[in-house]
PDB file of N, CA, C, O and CB in Angstrom:
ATOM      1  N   UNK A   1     -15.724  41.956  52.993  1.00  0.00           N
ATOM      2  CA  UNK A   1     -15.938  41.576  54.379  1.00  0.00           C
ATOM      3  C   UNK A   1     -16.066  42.831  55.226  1.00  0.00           C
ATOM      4  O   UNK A   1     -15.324  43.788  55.007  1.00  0.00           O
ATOM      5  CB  UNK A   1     -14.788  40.681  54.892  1.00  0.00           C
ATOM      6  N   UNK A   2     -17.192  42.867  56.405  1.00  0.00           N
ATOM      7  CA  UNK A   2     -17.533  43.803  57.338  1.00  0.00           C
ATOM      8  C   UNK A   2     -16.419  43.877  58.321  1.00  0.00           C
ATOM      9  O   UNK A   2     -16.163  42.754  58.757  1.00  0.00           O
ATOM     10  CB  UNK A   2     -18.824  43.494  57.958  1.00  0.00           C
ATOM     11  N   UNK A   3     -15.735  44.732  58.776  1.00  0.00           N
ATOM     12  CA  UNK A   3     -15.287  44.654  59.961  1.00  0.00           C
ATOM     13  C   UNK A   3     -15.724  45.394  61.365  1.00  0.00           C
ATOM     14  O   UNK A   3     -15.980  46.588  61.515  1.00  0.00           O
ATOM     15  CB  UNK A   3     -14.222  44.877  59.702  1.00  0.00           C
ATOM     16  N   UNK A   4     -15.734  44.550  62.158  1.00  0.00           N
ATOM     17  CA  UNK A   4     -16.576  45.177  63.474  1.00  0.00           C
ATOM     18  C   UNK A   4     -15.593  44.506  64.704  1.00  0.00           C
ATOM     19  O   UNK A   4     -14.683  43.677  64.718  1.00  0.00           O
ATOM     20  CB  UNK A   4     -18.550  44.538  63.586  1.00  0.00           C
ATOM     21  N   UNK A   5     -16.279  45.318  65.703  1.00  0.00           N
ATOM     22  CA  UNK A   5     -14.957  45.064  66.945  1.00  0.00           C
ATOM     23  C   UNK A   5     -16.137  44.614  68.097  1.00  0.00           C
ATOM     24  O   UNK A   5     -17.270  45.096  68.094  1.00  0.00           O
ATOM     25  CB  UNK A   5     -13.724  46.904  67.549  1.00  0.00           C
ATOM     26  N   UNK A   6     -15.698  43.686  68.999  1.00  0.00           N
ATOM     27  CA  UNK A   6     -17.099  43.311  69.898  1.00  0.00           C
ATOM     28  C   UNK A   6     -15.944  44.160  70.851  1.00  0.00           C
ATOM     29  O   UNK A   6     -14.719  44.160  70.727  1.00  0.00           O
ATOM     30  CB  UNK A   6     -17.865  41.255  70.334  1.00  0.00           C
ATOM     31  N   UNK A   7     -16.982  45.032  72.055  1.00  0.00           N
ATOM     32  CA  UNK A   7     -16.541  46.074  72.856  1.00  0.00           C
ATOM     33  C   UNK A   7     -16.444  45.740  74.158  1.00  0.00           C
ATOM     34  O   UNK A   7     -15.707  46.192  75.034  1.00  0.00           O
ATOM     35  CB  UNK A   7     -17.291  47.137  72.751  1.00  0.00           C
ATOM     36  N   UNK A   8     -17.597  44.562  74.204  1.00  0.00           N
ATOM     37  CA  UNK A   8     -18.008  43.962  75.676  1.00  0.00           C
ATOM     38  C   UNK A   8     -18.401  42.422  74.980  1.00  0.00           C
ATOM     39  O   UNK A   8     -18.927  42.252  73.880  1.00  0.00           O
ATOM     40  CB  UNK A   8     -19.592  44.959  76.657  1.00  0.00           C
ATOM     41  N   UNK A   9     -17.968  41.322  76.000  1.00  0.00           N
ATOM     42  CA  UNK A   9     -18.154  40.493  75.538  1.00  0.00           C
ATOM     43  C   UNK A   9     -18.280  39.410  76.828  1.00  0.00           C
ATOM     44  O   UNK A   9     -17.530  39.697  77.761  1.00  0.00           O
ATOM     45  CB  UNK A   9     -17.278  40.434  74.521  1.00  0.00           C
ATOM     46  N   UNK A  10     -18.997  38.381  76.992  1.00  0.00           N
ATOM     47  CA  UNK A  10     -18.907  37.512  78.434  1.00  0.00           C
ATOM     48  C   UNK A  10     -18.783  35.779  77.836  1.00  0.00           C
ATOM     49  O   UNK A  10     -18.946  35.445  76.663  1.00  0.00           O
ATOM     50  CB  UNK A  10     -20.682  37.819  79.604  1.00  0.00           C
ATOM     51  N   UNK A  11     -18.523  35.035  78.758  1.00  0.00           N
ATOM     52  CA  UNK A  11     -18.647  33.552  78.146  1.00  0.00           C
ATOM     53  C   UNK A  11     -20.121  33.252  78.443  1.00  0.00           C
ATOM     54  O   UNK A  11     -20.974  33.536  79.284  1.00  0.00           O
ATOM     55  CB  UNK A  11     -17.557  32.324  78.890  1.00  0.00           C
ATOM     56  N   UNK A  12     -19.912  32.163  76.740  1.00  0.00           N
ATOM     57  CA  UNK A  12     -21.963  31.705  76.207  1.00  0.00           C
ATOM     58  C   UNK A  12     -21.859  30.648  76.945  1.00  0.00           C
ATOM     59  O   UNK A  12     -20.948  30.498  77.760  1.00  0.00           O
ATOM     60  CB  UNK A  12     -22.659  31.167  74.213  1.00  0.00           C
ATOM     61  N   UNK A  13     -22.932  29.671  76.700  1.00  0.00           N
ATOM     62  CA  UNK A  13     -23.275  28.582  77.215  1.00  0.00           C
ATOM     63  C   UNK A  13     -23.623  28.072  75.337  1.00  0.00           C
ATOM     64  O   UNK A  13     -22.656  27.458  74.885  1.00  0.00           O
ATOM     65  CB  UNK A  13     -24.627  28.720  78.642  1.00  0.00           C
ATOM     66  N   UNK A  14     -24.513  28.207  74.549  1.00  0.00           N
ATOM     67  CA  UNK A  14     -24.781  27.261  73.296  1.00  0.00           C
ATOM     68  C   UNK A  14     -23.308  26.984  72.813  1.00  0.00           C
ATOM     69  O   UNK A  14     -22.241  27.589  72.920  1.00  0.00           O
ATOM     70  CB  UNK A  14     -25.794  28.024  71.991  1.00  0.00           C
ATOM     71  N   UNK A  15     -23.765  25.668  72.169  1.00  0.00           N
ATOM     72  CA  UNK A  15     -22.534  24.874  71.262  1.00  0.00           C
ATOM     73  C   UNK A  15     -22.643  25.572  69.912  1.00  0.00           C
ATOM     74  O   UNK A  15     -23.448  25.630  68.983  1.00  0.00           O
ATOM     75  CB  UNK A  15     -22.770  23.019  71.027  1.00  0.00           C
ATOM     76  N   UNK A  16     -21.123  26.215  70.331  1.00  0.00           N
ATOM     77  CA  UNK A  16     -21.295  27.543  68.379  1.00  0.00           C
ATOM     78  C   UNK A  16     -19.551  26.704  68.123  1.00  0.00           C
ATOM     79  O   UNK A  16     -18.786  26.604  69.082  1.00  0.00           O
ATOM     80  CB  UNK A  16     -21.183  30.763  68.674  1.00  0.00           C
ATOM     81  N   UNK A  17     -19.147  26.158  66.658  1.00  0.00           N
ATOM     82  CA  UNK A  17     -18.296  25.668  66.569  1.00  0.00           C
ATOM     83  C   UNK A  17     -16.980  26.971  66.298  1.00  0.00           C
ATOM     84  O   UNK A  17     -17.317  28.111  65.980  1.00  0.00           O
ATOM     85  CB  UNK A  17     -18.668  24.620  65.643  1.00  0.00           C
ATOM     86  N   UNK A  18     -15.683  26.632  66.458  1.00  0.00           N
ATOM     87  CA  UNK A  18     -14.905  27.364  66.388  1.00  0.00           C
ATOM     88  C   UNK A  18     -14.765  28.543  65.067  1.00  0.00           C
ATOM     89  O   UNK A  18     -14.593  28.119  63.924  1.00  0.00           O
ATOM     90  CB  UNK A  18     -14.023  26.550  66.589  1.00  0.00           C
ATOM     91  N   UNK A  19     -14.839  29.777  65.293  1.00  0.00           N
ATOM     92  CA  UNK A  19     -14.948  30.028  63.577  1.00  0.00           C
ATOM     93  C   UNK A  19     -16.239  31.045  63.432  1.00  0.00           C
ATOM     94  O   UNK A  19     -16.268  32.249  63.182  1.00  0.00           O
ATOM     95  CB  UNK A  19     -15.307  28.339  62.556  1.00  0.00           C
ATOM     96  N   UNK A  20     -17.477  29.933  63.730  1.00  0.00           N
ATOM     97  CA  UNK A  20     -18.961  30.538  63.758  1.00  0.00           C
ATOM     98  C   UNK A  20     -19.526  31.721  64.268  1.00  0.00           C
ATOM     99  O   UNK A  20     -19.255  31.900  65.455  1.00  0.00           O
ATOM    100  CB  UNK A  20     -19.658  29.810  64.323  1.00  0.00           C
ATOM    101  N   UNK A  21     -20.178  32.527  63.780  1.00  0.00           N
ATOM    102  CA  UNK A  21     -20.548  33.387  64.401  1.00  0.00           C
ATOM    103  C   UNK A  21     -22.495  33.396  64.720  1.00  0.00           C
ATOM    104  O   UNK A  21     -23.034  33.405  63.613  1.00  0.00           O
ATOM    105  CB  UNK A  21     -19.863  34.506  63.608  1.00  0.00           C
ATOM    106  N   UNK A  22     -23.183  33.395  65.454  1.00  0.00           N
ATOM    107  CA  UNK A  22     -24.358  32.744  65.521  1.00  0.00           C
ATOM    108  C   UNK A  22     -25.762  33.679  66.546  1.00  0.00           C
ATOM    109  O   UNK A  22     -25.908  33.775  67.765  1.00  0.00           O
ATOM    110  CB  UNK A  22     -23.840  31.222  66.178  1.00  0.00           C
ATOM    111  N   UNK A  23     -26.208  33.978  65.922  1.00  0.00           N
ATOM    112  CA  UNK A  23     -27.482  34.867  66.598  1.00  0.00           C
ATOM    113  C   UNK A  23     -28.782  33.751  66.774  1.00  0.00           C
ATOM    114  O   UNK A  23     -29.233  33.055  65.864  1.00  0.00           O
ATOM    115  CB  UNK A  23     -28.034  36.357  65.386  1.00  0.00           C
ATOM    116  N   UNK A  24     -29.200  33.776  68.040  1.00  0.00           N
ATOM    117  CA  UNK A  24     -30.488  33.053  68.899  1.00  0.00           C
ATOM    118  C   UNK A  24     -30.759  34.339  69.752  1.00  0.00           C
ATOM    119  O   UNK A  24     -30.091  35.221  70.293  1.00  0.00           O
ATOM    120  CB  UNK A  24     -30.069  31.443  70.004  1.00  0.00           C
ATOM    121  N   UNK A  25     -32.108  33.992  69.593  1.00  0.00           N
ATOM    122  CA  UNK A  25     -32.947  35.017  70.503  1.00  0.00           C
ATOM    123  C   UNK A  25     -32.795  36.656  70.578  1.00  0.00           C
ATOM    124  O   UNK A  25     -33.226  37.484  71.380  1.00  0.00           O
ATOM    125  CB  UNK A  25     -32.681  34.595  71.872  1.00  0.00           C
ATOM    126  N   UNK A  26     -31.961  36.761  69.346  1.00  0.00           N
ATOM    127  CA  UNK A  26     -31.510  38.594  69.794  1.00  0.00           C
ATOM    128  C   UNK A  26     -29.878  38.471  70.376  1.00  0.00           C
ATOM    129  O   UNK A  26     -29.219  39.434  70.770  1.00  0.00           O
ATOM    130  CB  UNK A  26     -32.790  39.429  71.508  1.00  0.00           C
ATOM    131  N   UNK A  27     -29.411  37.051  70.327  1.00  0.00           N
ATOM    132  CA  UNK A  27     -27.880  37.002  71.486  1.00  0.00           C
ATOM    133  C   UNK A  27     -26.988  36.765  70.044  1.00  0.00           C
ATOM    134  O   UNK A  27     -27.307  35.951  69.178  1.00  0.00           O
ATOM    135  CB  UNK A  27     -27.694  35.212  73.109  1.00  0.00           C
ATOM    136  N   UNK A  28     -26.143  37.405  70.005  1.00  0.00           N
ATOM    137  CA  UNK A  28     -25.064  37.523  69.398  1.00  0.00           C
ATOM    138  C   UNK A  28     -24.005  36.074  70.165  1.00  0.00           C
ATOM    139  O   UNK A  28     -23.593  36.192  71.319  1.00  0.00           O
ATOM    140  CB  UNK A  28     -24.562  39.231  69.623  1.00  0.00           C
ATOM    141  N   UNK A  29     -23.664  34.683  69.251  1.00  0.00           N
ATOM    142  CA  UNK A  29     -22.667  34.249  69.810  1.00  0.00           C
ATOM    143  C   UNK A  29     -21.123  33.947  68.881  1.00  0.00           C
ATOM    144  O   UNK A  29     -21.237  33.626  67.697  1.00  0.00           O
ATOM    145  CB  UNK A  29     -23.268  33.122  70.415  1.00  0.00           C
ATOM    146  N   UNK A  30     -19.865  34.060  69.440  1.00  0.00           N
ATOM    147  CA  UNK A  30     -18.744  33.779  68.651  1.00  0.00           C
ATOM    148  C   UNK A  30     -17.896  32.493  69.382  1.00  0.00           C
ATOM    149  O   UNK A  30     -17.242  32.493  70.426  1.00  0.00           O
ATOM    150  CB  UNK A  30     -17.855  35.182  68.510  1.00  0.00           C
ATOM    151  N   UNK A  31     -18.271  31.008  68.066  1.00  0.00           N
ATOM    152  CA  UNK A  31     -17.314  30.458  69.082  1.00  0.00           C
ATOM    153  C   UNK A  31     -15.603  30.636  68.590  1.00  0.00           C
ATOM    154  O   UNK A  31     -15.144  30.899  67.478  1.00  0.00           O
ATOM    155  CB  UNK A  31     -17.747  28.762  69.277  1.00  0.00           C
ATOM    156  N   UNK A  32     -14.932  30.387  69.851  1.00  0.00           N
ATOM    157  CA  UNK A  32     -13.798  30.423  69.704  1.00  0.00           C
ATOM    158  C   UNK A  32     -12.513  28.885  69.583  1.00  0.00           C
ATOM    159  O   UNK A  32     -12.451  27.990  68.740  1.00  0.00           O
ATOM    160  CB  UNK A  32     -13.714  31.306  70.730  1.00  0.00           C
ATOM    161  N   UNK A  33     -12.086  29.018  70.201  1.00  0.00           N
ATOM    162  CA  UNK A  33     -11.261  28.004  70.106  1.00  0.00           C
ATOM    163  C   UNK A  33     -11.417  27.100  71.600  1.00  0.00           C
ATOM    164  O   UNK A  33     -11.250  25.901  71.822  1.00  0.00           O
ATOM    165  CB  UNK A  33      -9.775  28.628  69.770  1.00  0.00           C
ATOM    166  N   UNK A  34     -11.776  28.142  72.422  1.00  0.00           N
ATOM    167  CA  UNK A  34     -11.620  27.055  73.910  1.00  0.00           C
ATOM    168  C   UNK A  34     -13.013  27.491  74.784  1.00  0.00           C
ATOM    169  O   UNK A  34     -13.061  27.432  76.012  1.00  0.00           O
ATOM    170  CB  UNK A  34      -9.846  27.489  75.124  1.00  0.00           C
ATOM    171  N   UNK A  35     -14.257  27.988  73.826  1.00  0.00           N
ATOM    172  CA  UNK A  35     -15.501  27.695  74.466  1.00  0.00           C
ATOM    173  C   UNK A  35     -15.915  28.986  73.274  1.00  0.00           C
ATOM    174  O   UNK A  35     -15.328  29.263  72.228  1.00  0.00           O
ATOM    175  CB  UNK A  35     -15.705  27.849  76.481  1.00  0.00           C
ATOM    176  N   UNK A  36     -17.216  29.657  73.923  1.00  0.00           N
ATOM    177  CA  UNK A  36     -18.199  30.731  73.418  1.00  0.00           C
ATOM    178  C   UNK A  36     -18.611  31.699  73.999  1.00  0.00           C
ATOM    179  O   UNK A  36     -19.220  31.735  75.068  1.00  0.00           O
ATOM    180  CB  UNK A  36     -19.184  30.365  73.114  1.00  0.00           C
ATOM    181  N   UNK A  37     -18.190  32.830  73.090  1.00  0.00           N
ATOM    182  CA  UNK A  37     -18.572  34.125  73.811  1.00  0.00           C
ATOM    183  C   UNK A  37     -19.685  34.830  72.992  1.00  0.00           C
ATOM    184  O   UNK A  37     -19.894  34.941  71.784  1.00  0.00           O
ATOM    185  CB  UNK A  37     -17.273  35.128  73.979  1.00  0.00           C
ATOM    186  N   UNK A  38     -20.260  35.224  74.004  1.00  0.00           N
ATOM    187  CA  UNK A  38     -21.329  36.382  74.158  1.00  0.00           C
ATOM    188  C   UNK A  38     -21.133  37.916  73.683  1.00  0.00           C
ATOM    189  O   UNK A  38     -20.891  38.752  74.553  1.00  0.00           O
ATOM    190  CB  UNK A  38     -21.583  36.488  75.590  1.00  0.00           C
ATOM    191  N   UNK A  39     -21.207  38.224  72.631  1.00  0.00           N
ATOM    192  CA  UNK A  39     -20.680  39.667  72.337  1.00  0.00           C
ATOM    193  C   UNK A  39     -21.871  40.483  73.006  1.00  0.00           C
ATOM    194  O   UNK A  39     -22.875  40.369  72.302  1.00  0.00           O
ATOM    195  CB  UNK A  39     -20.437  40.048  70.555  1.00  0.00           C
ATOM    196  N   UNK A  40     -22.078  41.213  74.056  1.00  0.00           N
ATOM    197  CA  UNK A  40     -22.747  41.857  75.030  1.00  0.00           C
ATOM    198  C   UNK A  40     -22.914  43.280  74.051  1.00  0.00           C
ATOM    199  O   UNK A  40     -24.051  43.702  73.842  1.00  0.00           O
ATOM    200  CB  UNK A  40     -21.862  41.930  76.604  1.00  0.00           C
ATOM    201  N   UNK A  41     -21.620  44.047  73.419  1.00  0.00           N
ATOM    202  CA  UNK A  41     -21.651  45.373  72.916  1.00  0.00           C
ATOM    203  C   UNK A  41     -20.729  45.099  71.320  1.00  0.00           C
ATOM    204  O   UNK A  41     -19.891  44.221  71.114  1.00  0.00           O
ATOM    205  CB  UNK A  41     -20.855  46.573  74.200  1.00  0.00           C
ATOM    206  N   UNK A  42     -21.206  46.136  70.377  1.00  0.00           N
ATOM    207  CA  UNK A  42     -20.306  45.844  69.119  1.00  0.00           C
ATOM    208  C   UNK A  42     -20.294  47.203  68.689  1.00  0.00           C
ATOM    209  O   UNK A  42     -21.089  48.072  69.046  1.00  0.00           O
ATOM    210  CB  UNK A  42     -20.872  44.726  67.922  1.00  0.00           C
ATOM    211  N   UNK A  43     -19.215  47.346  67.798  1.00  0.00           N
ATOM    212  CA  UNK A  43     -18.687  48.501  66.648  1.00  0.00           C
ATOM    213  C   UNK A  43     -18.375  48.195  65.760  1.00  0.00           C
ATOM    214  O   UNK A  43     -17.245  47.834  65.432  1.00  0.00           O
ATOM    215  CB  UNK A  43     -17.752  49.259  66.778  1.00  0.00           C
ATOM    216  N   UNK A  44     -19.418  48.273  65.087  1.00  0.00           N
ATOM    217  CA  UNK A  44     -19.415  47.989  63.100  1.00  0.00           C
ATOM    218  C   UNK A  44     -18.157  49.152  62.800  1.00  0.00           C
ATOM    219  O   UNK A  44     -18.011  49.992  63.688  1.00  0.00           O
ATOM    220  CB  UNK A  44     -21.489  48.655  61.924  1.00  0.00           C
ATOM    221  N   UNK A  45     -17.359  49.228  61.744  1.00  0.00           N
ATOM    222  CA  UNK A  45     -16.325  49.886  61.211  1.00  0.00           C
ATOM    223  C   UNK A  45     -17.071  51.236  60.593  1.00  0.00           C
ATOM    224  O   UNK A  45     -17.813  51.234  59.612  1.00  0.00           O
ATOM    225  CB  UNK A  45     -15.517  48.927  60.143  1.00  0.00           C
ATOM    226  N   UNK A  46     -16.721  52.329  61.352  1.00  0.00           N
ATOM    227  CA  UNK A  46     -17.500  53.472  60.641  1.00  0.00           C
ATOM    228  C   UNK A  46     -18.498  53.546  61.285  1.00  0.00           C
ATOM    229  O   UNK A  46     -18.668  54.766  61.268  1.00  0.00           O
ATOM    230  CB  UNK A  46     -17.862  53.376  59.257  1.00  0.00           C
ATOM    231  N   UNK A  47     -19.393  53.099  61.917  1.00  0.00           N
ATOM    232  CA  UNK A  47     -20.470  53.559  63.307  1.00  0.00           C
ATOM    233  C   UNK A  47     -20.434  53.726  64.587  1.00  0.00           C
ATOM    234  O   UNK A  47     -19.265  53.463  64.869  1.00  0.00           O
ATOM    235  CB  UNK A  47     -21.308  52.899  63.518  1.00  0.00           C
ATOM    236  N   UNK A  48     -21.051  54.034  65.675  1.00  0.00           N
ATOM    237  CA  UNK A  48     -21.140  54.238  67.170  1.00  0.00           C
ATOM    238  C   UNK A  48     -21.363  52.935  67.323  1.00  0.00           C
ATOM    239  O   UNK A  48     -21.951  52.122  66.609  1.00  0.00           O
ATOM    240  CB  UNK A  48     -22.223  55.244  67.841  1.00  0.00           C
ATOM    241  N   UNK A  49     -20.823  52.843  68.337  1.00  0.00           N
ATOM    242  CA  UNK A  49     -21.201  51.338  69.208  1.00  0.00           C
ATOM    243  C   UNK A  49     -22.530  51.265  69.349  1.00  0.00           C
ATOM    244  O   UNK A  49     -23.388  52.148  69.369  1.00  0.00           O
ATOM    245  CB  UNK A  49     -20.610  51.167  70.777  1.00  0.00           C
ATOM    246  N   UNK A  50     -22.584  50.268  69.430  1.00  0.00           N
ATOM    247  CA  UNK A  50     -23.960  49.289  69.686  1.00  0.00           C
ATOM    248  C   UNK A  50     -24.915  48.109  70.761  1.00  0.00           C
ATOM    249  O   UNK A  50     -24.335  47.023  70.773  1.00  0.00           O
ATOM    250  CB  UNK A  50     -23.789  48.652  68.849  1.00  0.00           C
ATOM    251  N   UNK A  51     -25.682  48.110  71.276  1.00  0.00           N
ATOM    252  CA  UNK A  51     -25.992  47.010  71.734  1.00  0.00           C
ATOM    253  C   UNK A  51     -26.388  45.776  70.796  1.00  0.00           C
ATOM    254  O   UNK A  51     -27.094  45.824  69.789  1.00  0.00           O
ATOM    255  CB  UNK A  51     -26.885  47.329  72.532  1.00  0.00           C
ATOM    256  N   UNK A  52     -25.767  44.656  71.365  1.00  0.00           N
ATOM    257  CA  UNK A  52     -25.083  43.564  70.154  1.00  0.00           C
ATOM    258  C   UNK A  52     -26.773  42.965  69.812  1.00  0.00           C
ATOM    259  O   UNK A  52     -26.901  42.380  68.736  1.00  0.00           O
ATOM    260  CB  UNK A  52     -23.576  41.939  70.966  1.00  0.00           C
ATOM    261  N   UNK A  53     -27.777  43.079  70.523  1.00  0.00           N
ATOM    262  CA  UNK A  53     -29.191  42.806  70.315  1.00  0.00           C
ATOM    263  C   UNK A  53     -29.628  43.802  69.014  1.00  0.00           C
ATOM    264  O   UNK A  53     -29.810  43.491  67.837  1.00  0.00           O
ATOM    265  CB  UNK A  53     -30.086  43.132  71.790  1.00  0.00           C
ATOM    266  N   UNK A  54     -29.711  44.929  69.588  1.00  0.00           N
ATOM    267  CA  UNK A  54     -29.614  46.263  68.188  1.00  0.00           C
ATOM    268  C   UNK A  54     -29.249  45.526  67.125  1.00  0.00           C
ATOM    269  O   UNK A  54     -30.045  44.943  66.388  1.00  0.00           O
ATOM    270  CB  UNK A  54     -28.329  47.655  68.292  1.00  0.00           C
ATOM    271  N   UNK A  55     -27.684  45.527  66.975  1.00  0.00           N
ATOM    272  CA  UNK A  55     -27.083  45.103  65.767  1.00  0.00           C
ATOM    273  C   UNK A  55     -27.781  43.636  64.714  1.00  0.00           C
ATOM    274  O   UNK A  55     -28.003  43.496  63.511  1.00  0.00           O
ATOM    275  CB  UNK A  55     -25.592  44.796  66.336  1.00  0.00           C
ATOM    276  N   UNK A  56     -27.946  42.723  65.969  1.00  0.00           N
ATOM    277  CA  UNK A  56     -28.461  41.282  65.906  1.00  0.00           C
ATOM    278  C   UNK A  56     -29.958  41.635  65.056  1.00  0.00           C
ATOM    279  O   UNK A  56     -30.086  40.975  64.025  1.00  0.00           O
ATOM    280  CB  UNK A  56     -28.670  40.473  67.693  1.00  0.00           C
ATOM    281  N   UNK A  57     -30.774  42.326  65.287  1.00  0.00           N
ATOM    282  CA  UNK A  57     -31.787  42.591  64.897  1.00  0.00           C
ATOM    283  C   UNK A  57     -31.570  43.021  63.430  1.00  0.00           C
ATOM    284  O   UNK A  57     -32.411  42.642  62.615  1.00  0.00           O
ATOM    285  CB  UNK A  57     -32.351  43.423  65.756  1.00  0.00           C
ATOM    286  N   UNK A  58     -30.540  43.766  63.011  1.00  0.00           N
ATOM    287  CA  UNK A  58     -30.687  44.069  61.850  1.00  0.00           C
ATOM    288  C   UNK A  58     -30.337  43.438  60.554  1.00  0.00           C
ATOM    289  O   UNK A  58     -30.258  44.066  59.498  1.00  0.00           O
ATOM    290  CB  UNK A  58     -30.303  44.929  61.899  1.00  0.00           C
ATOM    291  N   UNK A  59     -30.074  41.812  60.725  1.00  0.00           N
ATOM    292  CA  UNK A  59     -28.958  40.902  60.731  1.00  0.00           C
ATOM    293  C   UNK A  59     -29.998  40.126  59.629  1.00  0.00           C
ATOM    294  O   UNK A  59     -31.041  39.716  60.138  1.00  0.00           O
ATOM    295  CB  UNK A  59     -28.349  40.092  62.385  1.00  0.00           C
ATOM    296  N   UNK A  60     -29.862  39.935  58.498  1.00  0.00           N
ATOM    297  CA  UNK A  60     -30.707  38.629  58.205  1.00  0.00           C
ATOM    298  C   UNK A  60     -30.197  37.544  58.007  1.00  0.00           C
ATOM    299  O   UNK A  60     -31.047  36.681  57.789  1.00  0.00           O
ATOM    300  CB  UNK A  60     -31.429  38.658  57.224  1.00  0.00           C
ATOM    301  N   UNK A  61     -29.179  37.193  57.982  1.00  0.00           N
ATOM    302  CA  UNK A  61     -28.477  35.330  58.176  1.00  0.00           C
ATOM    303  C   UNK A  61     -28.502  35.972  59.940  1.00  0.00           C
ATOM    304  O   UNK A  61     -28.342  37.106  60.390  1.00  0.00           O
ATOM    305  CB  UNK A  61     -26.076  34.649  57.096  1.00  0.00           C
ATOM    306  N   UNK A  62     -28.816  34.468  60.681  1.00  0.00           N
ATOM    307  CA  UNK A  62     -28.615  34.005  61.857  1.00  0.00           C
ATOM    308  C   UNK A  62     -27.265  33.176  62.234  1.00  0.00           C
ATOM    309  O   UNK A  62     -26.936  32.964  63.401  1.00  0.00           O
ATOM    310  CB  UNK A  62     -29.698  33.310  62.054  1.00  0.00           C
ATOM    311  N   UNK A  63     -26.431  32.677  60.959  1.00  0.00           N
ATOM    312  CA  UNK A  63     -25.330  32.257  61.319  1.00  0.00           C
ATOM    313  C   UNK A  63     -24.480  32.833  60.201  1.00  0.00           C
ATOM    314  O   UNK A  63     -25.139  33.430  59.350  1.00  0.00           O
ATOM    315  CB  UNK A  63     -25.318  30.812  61.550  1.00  0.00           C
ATOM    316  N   UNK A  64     -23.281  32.795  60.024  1.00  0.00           N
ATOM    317  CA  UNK A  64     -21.989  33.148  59.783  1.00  0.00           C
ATOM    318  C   UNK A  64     -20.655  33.078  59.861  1.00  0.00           C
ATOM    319  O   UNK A  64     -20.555  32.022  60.487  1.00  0.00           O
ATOM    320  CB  UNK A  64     -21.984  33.633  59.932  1.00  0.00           C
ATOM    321  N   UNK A  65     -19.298  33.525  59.634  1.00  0.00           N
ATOM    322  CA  UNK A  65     -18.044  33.211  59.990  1.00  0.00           C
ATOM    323  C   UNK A  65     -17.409  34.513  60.596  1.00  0.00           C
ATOM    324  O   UNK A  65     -17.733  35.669  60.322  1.00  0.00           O
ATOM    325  CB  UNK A  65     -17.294  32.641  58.797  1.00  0.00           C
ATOM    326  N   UNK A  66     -16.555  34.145  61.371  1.00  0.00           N
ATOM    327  CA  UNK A  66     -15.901  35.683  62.163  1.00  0.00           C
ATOM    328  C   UNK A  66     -14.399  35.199  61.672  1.00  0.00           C
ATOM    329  O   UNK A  66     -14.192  34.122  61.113  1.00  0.00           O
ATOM    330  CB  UNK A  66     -16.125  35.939  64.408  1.00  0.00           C
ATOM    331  N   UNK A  67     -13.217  36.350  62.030  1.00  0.00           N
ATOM    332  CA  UNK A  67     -11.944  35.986  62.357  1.00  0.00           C
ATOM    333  C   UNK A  67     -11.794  36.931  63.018  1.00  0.00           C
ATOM    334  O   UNK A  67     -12.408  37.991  63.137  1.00  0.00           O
ATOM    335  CB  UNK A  67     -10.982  35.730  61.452  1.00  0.00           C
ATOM    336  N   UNK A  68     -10.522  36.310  63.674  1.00  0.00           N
ATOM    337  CA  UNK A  68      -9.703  37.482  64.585  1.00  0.00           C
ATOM    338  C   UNK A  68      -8.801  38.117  63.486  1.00  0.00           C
ATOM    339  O   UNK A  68      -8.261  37.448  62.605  1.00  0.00           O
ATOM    340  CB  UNK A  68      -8.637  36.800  66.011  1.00  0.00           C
ATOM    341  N   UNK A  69      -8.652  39.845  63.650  1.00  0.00           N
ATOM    342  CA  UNK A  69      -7.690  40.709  62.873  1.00  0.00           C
ATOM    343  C   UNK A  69      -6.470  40.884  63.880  1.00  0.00           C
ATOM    344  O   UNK A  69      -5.489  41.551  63.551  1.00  0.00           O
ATOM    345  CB  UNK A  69      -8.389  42.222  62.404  1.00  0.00           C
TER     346      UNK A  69
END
């Protein structure tokens, strides 16, 4: 498993279920437990931060699982 840290993050609007982690349009989304956030900025483990579009782009599954560490 990758570990990465979202740096900046805002509340989403799409229905991403708790758990999910989910890229549309270049947008990075994580849902959580009491709605969905927008990871705006990220830091893969071992790289410079990122714009979460950047990262999203380099991504080939569009969906996935996150946890909190």
């Amino acid at each position: 498993a990758r570990v990465m840290r979202a740096v900046r993050a805002a509340p989403g609007a799409p229905t991403v279920a708790q758990g999910e982690l989910r890229i549309e349009g270049g947008r990075v989304f994580l849902g959580c437990g009491d709605g969905v956030l927008e990871v705006l900025s990220i830091k893969p483990d071992g790289k410079r931060k990122m714009d979460a579009a950047a990262w999203a782009a380099g991504q080939r599954a569009s969906r996935g699982t996150w946890e909190r560490l």
